[in-house]
C-alpha positions in Angstrom: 0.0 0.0 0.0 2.9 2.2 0.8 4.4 1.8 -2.8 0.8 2.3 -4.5 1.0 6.2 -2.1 4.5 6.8 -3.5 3.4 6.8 -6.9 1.1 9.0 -9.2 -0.7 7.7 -12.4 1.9 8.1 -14.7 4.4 6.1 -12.4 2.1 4.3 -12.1 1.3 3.3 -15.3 5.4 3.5 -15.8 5.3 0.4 -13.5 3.1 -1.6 -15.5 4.7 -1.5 -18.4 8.0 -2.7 -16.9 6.3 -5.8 -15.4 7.2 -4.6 -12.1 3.3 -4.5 -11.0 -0.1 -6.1 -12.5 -2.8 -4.3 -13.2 -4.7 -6.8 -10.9 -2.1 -5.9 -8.0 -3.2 -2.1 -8.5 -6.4 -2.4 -8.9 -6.4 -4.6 -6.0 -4.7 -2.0 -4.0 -7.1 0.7 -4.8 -9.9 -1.2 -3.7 -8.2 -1.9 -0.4 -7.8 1.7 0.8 -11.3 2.4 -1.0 -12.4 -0.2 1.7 -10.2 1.5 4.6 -11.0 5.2 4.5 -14.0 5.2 2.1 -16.4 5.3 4.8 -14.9 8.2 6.3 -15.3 10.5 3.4 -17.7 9.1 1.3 -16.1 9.7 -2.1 -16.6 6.7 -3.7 -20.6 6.1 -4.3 -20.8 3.8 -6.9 -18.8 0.4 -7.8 -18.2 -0.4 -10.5 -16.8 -3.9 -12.6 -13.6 -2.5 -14.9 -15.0 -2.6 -18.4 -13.3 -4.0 -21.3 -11.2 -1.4 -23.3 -9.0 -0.8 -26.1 -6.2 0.4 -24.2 -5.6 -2.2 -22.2 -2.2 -3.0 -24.3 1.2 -1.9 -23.2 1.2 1.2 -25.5 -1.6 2.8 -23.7 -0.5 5.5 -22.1 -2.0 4.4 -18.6 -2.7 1.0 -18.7 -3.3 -0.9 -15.9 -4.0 2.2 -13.6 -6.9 2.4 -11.1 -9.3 5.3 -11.7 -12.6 6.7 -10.7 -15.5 8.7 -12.2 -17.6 11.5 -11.7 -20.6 10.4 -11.1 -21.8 13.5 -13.4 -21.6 13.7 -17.1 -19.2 11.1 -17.2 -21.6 8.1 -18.8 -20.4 4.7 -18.3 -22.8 2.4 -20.4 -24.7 0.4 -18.6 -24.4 1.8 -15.2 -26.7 5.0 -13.7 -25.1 8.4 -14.4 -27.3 9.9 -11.6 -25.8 13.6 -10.9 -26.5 13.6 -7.5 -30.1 13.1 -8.1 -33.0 10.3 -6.7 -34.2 11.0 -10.1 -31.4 9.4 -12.5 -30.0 7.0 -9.6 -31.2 3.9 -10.8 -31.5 4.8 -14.6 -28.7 2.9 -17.1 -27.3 4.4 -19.7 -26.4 3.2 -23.2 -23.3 4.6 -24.2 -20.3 6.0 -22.9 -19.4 9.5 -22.8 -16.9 10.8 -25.4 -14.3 11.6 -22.4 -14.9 8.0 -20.6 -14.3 6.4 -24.0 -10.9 8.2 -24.4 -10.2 7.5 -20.9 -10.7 3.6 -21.5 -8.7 3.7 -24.1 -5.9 5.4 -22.5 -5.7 2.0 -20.7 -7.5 3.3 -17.5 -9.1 0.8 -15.0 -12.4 2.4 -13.6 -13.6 0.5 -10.9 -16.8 3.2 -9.3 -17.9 6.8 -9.7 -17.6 9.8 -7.6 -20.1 11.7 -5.3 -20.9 15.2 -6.6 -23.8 17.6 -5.7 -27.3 17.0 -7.5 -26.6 18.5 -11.1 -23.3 19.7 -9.8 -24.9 22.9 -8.7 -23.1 23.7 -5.6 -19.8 24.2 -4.7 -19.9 21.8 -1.9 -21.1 18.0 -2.1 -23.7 17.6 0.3 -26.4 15.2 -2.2 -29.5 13.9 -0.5 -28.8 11.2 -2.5 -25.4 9.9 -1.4 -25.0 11.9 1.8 -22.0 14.1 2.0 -18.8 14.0 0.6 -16.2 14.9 3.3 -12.6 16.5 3.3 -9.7 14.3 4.3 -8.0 17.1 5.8 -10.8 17.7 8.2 -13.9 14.9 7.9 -15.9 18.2 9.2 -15.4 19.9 6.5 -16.2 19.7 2.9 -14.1 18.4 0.0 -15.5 21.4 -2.3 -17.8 20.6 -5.4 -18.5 19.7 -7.4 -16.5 17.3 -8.3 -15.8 17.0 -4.1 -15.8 13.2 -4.3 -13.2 13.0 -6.7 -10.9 15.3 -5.4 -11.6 13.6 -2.1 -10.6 10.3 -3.0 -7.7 11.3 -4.4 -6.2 13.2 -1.2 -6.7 9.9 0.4 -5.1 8.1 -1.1 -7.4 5.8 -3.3 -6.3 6.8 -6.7 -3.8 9.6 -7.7 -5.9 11.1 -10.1 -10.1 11.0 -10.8 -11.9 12.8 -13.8 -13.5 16.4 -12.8 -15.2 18.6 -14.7 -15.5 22.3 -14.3 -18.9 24.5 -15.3 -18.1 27.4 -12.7 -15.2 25.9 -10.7 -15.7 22.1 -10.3 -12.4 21.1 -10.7 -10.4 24.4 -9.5 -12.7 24.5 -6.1 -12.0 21.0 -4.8 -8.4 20.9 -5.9 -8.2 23.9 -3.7 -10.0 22.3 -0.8 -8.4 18.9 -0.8 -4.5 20.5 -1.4 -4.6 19.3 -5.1 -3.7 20.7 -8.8 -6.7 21.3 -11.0 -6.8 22.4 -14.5 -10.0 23.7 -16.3 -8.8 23.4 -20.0 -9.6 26.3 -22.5 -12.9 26.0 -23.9 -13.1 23.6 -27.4 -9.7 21.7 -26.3 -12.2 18.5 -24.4 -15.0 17.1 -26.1 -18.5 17.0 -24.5 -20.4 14.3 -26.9 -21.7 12.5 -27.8 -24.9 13.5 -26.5 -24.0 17.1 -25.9 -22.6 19.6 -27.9 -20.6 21.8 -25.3 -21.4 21.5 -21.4 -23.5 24.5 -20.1 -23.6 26.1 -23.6 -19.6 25.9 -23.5 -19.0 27.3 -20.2 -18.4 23.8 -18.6 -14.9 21.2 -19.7 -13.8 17.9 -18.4 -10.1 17.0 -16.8 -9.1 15.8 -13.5 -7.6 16.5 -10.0 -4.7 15.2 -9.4 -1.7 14.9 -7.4 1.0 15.7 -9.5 1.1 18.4 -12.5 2.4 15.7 -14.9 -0.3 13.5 -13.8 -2.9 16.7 -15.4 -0.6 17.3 -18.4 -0.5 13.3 -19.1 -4.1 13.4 -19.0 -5.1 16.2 -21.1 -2.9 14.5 -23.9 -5.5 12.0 -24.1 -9.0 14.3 -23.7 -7.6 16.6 -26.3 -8.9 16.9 -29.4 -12.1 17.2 -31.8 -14.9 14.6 -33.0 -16.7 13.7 -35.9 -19.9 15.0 -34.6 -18.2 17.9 -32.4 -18.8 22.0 -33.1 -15.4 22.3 -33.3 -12.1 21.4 -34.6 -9.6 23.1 -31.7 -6.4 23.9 -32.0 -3.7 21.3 -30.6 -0.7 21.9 -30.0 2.0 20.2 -32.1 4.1 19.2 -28.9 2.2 17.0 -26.0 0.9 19.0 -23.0 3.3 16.0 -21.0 6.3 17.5 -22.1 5.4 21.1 -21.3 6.3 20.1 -17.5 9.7 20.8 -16.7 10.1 23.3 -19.8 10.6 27.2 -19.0 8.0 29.2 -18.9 9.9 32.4 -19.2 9.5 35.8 -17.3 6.0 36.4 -16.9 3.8 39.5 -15.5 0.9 38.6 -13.3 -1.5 40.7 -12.5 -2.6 40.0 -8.4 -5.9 40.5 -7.4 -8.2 39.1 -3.9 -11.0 42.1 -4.4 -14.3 40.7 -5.4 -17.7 42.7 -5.4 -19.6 39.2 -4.8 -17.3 38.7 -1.6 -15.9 41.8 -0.4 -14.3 40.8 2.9 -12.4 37.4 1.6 -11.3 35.5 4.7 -7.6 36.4 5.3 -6.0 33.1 4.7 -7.6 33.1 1.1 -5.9 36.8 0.9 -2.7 34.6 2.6 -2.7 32.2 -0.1 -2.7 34.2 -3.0 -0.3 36.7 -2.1 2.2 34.1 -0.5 1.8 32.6 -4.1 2.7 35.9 -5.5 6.1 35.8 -3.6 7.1 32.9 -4.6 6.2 33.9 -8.2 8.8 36.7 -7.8 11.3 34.6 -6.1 11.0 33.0 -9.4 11.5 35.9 -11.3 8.2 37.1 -12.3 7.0 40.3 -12.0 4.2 40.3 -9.5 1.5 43.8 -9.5 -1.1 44.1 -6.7 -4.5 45.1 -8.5 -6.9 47.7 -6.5 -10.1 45.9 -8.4 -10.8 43.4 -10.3 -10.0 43.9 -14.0 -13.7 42.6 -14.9 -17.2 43.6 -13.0 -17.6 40.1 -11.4 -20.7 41.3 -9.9 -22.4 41.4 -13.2 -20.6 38.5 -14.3 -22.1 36.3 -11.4 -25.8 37.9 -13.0 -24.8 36.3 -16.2 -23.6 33.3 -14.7 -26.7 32.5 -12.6 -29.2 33.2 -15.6 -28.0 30.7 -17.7 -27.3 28.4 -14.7 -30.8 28.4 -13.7 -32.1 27.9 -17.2 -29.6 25.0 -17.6 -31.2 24.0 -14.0 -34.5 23.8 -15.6 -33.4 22.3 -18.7 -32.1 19.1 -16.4 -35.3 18.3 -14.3 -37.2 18.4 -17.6 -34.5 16.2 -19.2 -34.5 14.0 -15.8 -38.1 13.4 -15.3 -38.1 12.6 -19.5 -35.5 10.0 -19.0 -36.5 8.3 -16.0 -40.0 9.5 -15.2 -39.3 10.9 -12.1 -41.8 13.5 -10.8 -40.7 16.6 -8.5 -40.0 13.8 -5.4 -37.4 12.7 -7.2 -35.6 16.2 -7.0 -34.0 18.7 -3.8 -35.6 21.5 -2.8 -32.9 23.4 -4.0 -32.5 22.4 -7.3 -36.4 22.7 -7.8 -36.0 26.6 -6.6 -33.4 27.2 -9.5 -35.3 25.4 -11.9 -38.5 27.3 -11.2 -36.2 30.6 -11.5 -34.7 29.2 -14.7 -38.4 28.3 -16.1 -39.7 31.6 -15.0 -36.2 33.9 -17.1 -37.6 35.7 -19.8 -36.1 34.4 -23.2 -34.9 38.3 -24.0 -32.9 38.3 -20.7 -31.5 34.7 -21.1 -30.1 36.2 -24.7 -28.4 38.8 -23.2 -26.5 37.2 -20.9 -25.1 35.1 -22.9 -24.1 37.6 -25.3 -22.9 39.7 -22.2 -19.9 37.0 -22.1 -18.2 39.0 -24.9 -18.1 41.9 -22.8 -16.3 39.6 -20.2 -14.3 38.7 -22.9 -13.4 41.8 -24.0 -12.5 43.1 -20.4 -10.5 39.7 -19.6 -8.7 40.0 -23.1 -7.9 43.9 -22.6 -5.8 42.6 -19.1 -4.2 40.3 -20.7 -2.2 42.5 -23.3 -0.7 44.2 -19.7 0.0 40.9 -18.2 0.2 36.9 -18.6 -1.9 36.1 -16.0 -3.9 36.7 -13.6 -4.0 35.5 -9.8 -6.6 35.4 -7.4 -7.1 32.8 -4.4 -9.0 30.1 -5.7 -11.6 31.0 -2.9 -12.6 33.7 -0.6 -13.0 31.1 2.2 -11.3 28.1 3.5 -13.1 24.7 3.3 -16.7 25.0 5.2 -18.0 22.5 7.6 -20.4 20.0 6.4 -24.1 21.8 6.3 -22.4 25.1 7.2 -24.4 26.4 3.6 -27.5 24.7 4.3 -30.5 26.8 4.6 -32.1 27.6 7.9 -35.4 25.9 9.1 -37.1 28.4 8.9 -36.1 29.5 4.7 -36.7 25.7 4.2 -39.9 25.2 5.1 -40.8 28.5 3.0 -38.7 27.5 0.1 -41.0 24.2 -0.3 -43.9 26.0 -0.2 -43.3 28.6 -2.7 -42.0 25.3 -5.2 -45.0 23.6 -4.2 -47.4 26.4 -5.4 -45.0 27.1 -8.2 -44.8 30.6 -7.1 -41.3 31.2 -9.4 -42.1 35.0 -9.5 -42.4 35.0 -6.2 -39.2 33.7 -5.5 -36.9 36.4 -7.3 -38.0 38.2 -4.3 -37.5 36.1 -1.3 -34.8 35.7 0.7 -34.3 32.5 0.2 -32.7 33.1 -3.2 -30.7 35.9 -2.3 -29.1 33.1 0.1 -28.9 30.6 -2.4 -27.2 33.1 -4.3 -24.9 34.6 -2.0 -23.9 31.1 -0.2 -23.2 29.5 -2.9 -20.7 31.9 -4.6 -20.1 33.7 -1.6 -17.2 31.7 -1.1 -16.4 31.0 -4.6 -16.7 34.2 -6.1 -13.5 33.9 -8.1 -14.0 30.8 -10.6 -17.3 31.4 -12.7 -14.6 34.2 -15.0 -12.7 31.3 -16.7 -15.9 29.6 -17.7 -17.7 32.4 -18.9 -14.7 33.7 -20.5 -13.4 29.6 -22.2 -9.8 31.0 -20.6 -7.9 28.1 -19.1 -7.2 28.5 -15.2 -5.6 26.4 -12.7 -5.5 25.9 -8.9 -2.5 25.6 -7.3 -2.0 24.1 -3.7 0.4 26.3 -2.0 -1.0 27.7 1.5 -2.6 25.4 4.4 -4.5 27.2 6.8 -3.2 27.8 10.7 -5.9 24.5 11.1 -4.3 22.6 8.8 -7.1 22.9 5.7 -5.4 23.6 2.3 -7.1 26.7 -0.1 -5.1 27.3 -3.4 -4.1 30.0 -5.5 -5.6 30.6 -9.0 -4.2 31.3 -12.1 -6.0 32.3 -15.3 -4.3 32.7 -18.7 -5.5 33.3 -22.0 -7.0 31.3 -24.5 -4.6 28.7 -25.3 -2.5 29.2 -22.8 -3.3 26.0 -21.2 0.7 24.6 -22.2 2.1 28.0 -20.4 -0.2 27.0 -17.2 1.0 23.6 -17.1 4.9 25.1 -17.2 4.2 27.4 -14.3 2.7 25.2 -12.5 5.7 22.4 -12.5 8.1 25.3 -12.0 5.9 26.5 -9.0 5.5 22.5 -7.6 9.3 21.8 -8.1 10.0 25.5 -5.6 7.2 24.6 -3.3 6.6 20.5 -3.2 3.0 19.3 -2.1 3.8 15.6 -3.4 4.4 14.8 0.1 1.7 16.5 2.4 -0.8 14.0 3.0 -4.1 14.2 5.4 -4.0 12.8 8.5 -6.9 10.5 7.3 
């Protein structure tokens, strides 16, 4: 067990092909310390038997290495892909997801799926369905969302990477919580198929957290790239995203920012761990400038933002209760208030915000011909304790009734929205810009709390600039190593 902890998945996978280990012996080892801590976090929700794959030669890239789902987007034929939800939890599904299929290819062994929040709509992972997901570093605190299980799973120990995805910060907020890397990939780079075009009308990507940079790099080699029936045909880079790590990634400017209109009092360890990332940055020889505000109105981003996500929200009961006939038992009360809010947008207003995303664009694009990049904590709050967003009795009881009597116009005026709204991005006000924008952004763990919780630092670059992320990032891992800090789980 000690050997399987001292390696990630491309050493892994390294050991495979030099006969040193069996894919058996791995996956055998996975699914011991699945069986030791799982119960403590609650990461791992479904099991699954390893499918049959085309990668399962020695010249797939990862062959023979242990790895988990999201149990979100990430269809595995055959088995439920229930998003959190009563509603899809006991639904098959016929094919496999574009990204899975390249995953099995790549000669990965999945063996169960991850917890995540119903529809992925929260940055914490606190399902009905599954229970909570819960932070190794502290089991009273969450593992972020919403790809929390995944992220959780992988700080303990279980596997040393799991697939993510990211529609406002999925991958970037749990890699914070859990001390992890996380890269959300510039828009067009991942496929969404094949039942999809593009995730949350392009906003939303697929990757992984992981333990190790190269272990990111490694993988986005083998998500990369368009499809037959795809809208796009992106732009690859002639050299592998693997052998970006260790490379140079020259003197850069970064432009350092912890002001947000959403969140105007950030906690001071998320101001901590951006600016202690900015001085290593400089003790790396970039040039590192404070920022008074934000270079984009994130308070009218975050309008944007929620719009569509409520629309989307409404668009995934309907599609739920079509696929599995679920009525509106089969849903939280939560996710039953944004869909009545998305049901209830006026078509002219969800237009506009969507077009609005070229004025954050614009705004995003203008600060980048100052600087590279720009840095931000990843949140404005370390990890919260388990129900610590939960809405009080009281707001519950009336949030039920106003869904019940499908009072949706109502509800733009309660405030029990406005506290949907402001905890659930109250802490995470500094994500939702890379998905509205397609930019590529990372979170890097640098900073642990005086309690001994990890919250990261963010990056965002420009479009592209996923290769130049992926540089900095190895640069900033080989000055400050996190390999070694484990949980005490």
């Amino acid at each position: 067990m000690d050997d399987y902890h001292d390696h990630d998945a491309v050493g892994l996978a390294a050991l495979v092909r030099d006969k040193q280990v069996t894919p058996d012996e791995l996956l055998e080892a996975a699914r011991a310390r699945t069986a030791e801590v799982n119960d403590r976090i609650n990461a791992v929700v479904v099991d699954v038997d390893p499918p049959r794959s085309g990668g399962s030669g020695s010249g797939a890239p990862f062959a023979g290495v242990p790895f988990l789902l999201k149990d979100l987007g990430h269809d595995l034929e055959g088995y439920p892909t229930s998003g959190g939800s009563r509603s899809l939890a006991t639904t098959p599904v016929a094919e496999n997801a574009t990204v899975v299929q390249r995953w099995l290819d790549a000669g990965l062994v999945v063996f169960g799926k991850t917890n995540t929040p119903e529809f992925g709509a929260k940055g914490v992972t606190e399902p009905h369905l599954f229970g909570p997901a819960r932070n190794p570093w502290n089991t009273d605190h969450t593992p972020g969302g919403s790809s929390g299980g995944a992220a959780a799973a992988v700080a303990a120990g279980i596997v040393p990477c799991a697939a993510a995805s990211d529609g406002g910060g999925s991958i970037r907020i749990p890699a914070s919580a859990c001390g992890l890397f996380g890269l959300k990939p510039s828009r067009g780079l991942v496929p969404a198929g094949p039942l999809v075009q593009e995730g949350l009308g392009g906003t939303a990507t697929s990757g992984v957290v992981s333990r190790s940079v190269r272990d990111s790099a490694a993988m986005l080699d083998v998500l990369v790239g368009g499809t037959p029936d795809g809208p796009y045909l992106p732009a690859v880079p002639a050299t592998s995203y693997a052998d970006e790590v260790g490379q140079e990634p020259g003197r850069l400017r970064i432009g350092l920012c912890t002001a947000s209109s959403i969140n105007p009092t950030p906690h001071a360890e998320a101001v901590a761990a951006a600016t202690a990332a900015g001085r290593l940055l400089e003790s790396l020889g970039h040039d590192v400038d404070q920022l008074d505000a934000a270079p984009f109105d994130d308070e009218a981003l975050a309008k944007d933002f929620l719009t569509t996500w409520f629309v989307y929200a409404a668009d995934a009961v309907a599609q739920a209760k079509a696929f599995s006939g679920s009525d509106d038992s089969g849903f939280e009360p939560d996710t039953l208030v944004m869909a009545a809010l998305g049901r209830a947008t006026n078509p002219v207003d969800l237009v506009r915000a969507i077009e609005n995303r070229q004025a954050h664009v614009r705004r995003l694009a203008a600060f980048h011909e100052t600087y590279d990049l720009l840095l931000t904590p990843s949140t404005a709050l370390p990890p919260p304790r388990i129900g610590a967003l939960d809405l009080p009795p009281a707001m519950q009881k009336a949030q039920k009734a106003l869904v019940r009597v499908r009072g949706a116009g109502l509800l733009r005026f309660t405030p029990v929205v406005d506290q949907l709204i402001s905890e659930n991005l109250g802490w995470v006000p500094y994500t939702q810009l890379a998905n509205l924008t397609g930019r590529p952004a990372m979170s890097v763990p640098l900073h642990w709390t005086a309690d001994g919780l990890p919250i990261g630092a963010q990056l965002v670059g420009r479009l592209g600039s996923d290769g130049l992320l992926l540089r900095l990032a190895a640069q900033l891992e080989q000055a400050q190593p996190w390999w070694d800090r484990r949980p005490p789980l």
